[in-house]
PQR file with spaces between the fields and no chain letter, atoms N, CA, C, O and H, PARSE charges and radii, in Angstrom:
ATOM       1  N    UNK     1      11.749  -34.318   34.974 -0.4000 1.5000
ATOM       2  CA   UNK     1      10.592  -34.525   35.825 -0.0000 2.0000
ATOM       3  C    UNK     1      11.011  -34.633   37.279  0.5500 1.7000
ATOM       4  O    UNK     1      10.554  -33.950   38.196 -0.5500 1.4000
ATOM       5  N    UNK     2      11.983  -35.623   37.381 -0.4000 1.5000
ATOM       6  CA   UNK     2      12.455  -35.793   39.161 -0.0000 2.0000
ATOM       7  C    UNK     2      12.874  -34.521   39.753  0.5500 1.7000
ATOM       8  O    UNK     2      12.670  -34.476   40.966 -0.5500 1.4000
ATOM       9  H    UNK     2      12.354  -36.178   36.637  0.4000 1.0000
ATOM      10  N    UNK     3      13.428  -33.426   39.213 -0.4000 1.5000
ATOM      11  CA   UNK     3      14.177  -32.110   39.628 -0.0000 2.0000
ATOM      12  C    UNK     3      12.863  -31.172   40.174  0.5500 1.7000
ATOM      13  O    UNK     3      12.622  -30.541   41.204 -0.5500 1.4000
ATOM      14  H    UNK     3      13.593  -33.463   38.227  0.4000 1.0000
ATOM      15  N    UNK     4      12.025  -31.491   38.665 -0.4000 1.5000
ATOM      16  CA   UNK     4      11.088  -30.603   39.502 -0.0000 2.0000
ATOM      17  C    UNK     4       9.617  -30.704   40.999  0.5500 1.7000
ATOM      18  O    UNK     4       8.711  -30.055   41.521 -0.5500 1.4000
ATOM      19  H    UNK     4      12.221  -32.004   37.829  0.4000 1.0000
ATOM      20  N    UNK     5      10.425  -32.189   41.041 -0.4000 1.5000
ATOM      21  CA   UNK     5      10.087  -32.654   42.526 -0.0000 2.0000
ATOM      22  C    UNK     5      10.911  -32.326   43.849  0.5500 1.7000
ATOM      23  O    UNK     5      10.585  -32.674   44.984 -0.5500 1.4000
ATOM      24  H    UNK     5      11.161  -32.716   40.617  0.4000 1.0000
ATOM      25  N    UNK     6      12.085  -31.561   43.478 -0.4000 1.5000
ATOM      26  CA   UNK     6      12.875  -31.163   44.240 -0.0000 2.0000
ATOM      27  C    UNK     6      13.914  -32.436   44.985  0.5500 1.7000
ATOM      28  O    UNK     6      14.300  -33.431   44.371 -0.5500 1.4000
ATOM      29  H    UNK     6      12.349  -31.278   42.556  0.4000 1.0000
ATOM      30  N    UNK     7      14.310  -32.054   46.745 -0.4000 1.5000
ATOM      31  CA   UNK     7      15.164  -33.058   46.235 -0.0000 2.0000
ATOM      32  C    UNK     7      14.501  -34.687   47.373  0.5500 1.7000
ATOM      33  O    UNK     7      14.527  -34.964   48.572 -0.5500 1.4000
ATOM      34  H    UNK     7      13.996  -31.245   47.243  0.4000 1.0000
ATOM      35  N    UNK     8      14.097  -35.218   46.379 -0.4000 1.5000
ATOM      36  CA   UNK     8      13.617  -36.731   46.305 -0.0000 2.0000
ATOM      37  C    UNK     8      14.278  -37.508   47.906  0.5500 1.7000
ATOM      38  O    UNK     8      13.523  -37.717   48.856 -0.5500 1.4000
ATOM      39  H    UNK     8      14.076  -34.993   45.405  0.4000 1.0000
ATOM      40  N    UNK     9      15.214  -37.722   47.928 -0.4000 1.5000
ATOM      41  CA   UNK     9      16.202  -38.067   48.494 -0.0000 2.0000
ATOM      42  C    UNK     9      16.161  -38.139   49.988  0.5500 1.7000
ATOM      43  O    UNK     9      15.882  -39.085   50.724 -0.5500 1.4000
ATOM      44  H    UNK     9      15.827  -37.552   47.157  0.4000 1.0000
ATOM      45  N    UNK    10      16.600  -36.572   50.324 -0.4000 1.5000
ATOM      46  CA   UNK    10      16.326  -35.714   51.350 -0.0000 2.0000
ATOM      47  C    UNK    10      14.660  -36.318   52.153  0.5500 1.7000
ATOM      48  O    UNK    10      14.476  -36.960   53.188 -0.5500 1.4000
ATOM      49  H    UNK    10      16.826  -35.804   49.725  0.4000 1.0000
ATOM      50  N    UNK    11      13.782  -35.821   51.235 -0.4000 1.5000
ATOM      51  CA   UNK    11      12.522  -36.651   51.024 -0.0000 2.0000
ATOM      52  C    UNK    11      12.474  -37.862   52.267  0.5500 1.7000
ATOM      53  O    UNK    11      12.288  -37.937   53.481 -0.5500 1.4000
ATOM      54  H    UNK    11      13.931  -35.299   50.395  0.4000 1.0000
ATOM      55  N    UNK    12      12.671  -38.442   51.496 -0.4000 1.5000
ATOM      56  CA   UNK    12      12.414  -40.535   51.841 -0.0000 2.0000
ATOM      57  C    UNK    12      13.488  -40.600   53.153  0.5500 1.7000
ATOM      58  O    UNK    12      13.098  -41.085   54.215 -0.5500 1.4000
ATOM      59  H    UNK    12      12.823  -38.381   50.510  0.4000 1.0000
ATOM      60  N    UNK    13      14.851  -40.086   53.007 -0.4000 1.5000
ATOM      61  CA   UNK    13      15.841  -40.183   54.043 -0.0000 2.0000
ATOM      62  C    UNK    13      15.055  -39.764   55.697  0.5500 1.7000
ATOM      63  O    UNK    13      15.050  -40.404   56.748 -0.5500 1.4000
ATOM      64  H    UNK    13      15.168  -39.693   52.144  0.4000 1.0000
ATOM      65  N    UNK    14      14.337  -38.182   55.275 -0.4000 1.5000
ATOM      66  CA   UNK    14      13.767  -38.041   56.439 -0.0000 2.0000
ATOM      67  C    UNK    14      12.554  -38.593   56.614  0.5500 1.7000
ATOM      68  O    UNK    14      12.120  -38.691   57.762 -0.5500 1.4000
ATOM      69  H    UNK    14      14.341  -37.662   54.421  0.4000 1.0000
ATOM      70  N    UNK    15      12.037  -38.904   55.867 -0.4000 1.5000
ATOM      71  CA   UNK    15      10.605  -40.301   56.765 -0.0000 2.0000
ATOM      72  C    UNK    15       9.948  -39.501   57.502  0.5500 1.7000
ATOM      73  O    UNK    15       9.432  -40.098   58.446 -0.5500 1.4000
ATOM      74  H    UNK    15      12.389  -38.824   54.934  0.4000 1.0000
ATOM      75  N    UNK    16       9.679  -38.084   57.476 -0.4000 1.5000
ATOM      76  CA   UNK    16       8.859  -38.110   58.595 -0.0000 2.0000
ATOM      77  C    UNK    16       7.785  -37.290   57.954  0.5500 1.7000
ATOM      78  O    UNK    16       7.952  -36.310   57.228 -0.5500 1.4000
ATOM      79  H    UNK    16      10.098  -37.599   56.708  0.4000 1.0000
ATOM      80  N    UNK    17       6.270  -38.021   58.459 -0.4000 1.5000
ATOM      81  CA   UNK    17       4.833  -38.065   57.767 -0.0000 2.0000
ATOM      82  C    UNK    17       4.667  -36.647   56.706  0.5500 1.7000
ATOM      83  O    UNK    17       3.970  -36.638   55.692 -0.5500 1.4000
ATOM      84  H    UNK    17       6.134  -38.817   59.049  0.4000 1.0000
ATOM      85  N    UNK    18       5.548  -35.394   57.256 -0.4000 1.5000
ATOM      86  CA   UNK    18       4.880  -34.590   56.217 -0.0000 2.0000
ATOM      87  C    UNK    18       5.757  -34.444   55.016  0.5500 1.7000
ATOM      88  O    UNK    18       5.351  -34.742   53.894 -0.5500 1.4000
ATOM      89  H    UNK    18       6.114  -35.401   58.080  0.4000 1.0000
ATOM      90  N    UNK    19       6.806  -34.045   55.217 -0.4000 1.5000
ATOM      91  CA   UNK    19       7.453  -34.779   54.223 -0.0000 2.0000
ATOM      92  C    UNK    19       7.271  -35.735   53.024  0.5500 1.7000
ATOM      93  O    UNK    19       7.354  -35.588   51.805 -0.5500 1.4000
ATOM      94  H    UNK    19       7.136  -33.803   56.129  0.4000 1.0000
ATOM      95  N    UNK    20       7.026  -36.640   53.737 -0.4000 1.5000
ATOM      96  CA   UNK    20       6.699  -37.553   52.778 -0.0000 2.0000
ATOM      97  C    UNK    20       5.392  -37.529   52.092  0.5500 1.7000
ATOM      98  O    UNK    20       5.090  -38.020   51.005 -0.5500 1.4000
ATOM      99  H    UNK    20       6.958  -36.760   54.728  0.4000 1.0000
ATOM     100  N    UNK    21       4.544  -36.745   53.086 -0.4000 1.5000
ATOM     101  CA   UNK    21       3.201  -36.305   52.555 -0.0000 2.0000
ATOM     102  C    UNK    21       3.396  -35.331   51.089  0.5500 1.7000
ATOM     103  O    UNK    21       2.930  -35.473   49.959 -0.5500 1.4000
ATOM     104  H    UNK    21       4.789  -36.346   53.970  0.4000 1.0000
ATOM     105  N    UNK    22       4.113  -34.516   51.564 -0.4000 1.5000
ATOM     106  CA   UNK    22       4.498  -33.395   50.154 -0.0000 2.0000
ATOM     107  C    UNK    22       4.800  -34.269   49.152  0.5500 1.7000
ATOM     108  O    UNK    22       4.126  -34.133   48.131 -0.5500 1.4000
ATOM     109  H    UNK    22       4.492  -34.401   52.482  0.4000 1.0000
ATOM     110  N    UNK    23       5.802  -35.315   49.161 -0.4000 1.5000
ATOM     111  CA   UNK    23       6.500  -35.981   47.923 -0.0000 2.0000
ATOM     112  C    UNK    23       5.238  -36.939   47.504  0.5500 1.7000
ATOM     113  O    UNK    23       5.337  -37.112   46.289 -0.5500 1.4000
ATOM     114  H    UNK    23       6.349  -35.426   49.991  0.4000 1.0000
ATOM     115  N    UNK    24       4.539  -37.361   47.813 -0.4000 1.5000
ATOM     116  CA   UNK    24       3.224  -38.191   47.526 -0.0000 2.0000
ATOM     117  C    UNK    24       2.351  -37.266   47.037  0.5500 1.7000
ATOM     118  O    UNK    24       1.457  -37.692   46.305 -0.5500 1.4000
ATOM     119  H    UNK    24       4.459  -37.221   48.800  0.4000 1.0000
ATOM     120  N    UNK    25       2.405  -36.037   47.283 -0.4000 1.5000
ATOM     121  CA   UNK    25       1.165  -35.196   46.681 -0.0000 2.0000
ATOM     122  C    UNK    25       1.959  -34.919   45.721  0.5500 1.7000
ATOM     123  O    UNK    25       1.517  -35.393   44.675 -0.5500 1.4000
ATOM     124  H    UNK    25       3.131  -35.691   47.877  0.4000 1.0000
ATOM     125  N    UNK    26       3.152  -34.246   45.552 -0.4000 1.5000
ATOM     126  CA   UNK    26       3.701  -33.650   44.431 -0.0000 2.0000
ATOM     127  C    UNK    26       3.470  -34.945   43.317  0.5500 1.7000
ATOM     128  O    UNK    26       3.314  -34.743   42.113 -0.5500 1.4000
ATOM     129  H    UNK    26       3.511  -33.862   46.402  0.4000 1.0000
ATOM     130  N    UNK    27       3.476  -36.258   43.920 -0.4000 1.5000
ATOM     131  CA   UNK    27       3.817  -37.244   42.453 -0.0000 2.0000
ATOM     132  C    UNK    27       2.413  -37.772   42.396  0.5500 1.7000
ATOM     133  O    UNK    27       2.173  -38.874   41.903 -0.5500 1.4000
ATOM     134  H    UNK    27       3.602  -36.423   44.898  0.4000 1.0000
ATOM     135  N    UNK    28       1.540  -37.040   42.868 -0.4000 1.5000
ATOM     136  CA   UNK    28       0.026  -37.515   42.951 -0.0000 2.0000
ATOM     137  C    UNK    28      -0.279  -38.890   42.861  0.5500 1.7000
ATOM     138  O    UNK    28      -0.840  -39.434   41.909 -0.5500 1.4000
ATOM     139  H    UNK    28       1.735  -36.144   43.269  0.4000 1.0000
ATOM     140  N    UNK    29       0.209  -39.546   44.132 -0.4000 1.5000
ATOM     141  CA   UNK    29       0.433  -41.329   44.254 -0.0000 2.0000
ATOM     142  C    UNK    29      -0.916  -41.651   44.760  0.5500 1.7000
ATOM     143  O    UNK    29      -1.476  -41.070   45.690 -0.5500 1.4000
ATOM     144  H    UNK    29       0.664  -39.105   44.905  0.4000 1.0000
ATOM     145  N    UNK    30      -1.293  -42.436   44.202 -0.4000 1.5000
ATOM     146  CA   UNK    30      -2.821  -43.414   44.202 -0.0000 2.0000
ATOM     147  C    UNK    30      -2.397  -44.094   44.897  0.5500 1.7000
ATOM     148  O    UNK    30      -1.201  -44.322   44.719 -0.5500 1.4000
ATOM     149  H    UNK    30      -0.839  -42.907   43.447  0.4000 1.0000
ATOM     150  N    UNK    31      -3.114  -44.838   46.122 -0.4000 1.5000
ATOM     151  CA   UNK    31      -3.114  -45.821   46.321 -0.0000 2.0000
ATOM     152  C    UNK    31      -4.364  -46.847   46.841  0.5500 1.7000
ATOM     153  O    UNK    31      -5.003  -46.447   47.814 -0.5500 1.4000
ATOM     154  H    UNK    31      -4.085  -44.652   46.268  0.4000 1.0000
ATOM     155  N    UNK    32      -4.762  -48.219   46.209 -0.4000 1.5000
ATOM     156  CA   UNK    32      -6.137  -48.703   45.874 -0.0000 2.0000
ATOM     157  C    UNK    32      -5.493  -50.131   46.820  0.5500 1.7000
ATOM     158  O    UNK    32      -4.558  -50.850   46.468 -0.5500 1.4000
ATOM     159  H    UNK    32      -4.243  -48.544   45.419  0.4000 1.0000
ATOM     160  N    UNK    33      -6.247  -50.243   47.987 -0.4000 1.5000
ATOM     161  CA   UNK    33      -5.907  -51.746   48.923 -0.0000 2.0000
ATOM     162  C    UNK    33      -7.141  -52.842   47.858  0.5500 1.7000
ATOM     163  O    UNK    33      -8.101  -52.429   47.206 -0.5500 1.4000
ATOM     164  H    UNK    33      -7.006  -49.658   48.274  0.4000 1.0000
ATOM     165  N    UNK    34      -6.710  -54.125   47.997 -0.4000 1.5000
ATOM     166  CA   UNK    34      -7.239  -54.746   47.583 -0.0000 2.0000
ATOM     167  C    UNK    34      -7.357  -56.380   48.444  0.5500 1.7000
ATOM     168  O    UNK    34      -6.800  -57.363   47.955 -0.5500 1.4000
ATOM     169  H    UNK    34      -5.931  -54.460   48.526  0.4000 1.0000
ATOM     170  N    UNK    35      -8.171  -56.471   49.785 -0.4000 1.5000
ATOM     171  CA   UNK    35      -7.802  -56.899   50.818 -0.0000 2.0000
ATOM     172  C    UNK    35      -7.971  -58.409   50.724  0.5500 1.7000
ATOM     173  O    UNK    35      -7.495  -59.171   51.565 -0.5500 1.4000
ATOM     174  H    UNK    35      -8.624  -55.672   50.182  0.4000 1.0000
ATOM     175  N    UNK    36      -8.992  -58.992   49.173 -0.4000 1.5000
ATOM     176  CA   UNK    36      -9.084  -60.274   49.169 -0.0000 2.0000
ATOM     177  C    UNK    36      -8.033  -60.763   48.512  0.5500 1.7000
ATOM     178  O    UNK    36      -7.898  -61.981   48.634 -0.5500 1.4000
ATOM     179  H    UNK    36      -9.379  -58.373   48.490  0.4000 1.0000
ATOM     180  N    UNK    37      -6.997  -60.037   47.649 -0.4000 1.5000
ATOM     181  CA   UNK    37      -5.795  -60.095   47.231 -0.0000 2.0000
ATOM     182  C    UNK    37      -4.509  -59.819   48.056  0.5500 1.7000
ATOM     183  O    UNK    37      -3.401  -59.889   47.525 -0.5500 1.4000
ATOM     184  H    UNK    37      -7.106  -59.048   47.550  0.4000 1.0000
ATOM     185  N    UNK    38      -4.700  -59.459   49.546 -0.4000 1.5000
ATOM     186  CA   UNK    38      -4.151  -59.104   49.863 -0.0000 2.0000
ATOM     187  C    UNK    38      -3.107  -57.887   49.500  0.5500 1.7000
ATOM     188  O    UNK    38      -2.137  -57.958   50.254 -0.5500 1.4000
ATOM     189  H    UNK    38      -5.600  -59.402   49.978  0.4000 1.0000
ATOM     190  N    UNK    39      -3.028  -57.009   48.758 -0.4000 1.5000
ATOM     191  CA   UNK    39      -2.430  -56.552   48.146 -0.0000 2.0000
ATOM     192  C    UNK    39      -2.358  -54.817   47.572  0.5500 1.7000
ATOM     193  O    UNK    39      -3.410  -54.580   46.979 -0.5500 1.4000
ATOM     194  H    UNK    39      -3.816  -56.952   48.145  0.4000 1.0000
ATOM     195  N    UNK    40      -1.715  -53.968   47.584 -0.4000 1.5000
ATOM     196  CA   UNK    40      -1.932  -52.558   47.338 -0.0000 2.0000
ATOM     197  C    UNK    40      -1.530  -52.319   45.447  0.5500 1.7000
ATOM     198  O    UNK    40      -0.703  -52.934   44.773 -0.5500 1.4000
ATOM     199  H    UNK    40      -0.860  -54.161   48.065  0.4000 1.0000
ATOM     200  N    UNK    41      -2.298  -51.416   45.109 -0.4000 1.5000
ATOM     201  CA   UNK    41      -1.854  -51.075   43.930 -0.0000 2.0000
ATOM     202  C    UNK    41      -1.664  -49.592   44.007  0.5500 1.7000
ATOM     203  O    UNK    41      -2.387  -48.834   44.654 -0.5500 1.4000
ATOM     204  H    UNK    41      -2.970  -50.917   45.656  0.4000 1.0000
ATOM     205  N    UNK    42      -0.439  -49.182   43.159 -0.4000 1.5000
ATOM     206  CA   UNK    42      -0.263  -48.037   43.295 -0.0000 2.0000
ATOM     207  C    UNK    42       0.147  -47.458   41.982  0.5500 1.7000
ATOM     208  O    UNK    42       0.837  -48.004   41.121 -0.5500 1.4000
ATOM     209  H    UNK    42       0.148  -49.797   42.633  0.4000 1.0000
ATOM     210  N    UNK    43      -0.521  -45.956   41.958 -0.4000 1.5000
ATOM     211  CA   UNK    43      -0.499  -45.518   40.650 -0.0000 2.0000
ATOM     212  C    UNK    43       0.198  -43.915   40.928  0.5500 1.7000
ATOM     213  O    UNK    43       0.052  -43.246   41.951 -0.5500 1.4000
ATOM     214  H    UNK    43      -1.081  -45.512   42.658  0.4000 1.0000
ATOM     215  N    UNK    44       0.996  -43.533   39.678 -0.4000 1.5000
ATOM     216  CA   UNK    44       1.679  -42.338   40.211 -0.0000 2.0000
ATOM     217  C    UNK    44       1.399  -41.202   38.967  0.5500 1.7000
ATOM     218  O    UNK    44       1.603  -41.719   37.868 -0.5500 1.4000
ATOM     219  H    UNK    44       1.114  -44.076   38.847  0.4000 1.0000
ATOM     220  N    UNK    45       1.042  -39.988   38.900 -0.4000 1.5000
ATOM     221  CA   UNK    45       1.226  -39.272   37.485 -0.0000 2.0000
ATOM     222  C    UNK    45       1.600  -38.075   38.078  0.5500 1.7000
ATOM     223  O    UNK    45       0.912  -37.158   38.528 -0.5500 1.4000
ATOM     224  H    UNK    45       0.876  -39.568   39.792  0.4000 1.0000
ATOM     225  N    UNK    46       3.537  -38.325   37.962 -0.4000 1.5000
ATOM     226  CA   UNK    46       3.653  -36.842   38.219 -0.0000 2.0000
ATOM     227  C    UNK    46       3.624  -35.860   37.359  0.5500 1.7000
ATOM     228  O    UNK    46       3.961  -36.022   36.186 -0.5500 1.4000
ATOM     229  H    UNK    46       4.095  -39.069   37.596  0.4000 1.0000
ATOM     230  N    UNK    47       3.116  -34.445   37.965 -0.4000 1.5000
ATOM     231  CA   UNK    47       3.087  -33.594   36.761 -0.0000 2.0000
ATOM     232  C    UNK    47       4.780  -32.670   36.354  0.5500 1.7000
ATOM     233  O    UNK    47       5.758  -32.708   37.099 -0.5500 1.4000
ATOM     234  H    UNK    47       2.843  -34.314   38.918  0.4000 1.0000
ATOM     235  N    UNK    48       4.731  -32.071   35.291 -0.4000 1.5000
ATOM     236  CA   UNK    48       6.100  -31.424   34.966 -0.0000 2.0000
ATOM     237  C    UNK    48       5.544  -29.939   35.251  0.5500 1.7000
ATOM     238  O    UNK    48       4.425  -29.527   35.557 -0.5500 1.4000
ATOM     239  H    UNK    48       3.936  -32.040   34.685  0.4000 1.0000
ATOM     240  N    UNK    49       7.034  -29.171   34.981 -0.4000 1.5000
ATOM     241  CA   UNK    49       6.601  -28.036   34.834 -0.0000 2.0000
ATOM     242  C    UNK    49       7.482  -27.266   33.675  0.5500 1.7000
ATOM     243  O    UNK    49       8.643  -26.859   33.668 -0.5500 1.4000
ATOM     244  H    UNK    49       7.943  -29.506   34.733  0.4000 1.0000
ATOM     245  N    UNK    50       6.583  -27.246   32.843 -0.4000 1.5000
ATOM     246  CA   UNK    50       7.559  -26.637   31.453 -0.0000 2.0000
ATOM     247  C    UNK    50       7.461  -25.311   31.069  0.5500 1.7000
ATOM     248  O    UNK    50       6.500  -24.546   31.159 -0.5500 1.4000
ATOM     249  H    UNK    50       5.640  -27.576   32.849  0.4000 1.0000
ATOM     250  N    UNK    51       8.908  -25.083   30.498 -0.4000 1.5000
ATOM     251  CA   UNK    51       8.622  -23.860   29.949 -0.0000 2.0000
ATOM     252  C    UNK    51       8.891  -23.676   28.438  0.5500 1.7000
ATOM     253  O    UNK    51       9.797  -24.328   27.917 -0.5500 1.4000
ATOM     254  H    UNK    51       9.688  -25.704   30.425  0.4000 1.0000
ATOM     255  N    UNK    52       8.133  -22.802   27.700 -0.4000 1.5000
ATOM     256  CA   UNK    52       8.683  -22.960   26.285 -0.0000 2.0000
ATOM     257  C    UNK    52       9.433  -21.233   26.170  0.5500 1.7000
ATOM     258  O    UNK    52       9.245  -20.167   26.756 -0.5500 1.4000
ATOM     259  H    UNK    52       7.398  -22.273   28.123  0.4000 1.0000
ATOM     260  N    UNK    53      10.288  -21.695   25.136 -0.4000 1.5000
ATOM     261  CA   UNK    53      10.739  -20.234   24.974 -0.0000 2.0000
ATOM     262  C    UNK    53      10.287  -19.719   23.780  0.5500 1.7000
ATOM     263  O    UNK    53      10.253  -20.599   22.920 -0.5500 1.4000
ATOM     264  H    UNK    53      10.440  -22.561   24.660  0.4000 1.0000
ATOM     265  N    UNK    54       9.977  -18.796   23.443 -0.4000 1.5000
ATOM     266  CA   UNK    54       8.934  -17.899   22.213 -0.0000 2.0000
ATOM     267  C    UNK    54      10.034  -17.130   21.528  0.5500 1.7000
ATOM     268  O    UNK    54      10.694  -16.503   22.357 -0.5500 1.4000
ATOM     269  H    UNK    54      10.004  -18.080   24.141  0.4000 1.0000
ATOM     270  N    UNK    55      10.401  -16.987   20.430 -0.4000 1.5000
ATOM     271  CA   UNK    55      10.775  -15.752   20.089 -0.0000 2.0000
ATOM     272  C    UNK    55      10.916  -15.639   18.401  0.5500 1.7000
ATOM     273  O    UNK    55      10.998  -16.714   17.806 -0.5500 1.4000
ATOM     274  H    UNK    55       9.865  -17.496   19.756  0.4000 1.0000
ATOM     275  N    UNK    56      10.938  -14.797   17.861 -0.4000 1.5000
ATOM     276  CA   UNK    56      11.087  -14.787   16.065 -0.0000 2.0000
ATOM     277  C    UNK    56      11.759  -16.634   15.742  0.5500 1.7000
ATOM     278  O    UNK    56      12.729  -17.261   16.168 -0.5500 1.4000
ATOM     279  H    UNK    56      10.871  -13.924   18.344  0.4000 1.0000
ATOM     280  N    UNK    57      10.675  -16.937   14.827 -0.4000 1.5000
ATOM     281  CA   UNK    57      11.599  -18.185   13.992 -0.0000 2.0000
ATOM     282  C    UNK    57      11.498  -18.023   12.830  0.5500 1.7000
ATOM     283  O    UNK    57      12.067  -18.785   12.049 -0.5500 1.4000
ATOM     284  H    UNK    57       9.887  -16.428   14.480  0.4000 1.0000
């Protein structure tokens, strides 16, 4: 799953808004403020990308 987010790392190291925008969309990150709790919740569902291989079984 992390690979096919590419590289993560690189990502977060450079901090800068779009970047990090891509890695938040790729891991489709929720995020829900909750201000009488003071507090953020955050939800993540990244997707994969699979392949199957087909052939005579």
């Amino acid at each position: 799953m992390i690979d096919s987010l590419g590289n993560v790392g690189a990502m977060l190291a450079d901090a800068k808004p779009a970047g990090l925008a891509r890695l938040y969309q790729r891991l489709n990150l929720e995020l829900r403020y909750e201000p009488k709790e003071l507090a953020i919740y955050a939800m993540t569902s990244p997707g994969v990308d699979t392949a199957c291989v087909r052939g005579g079984t």
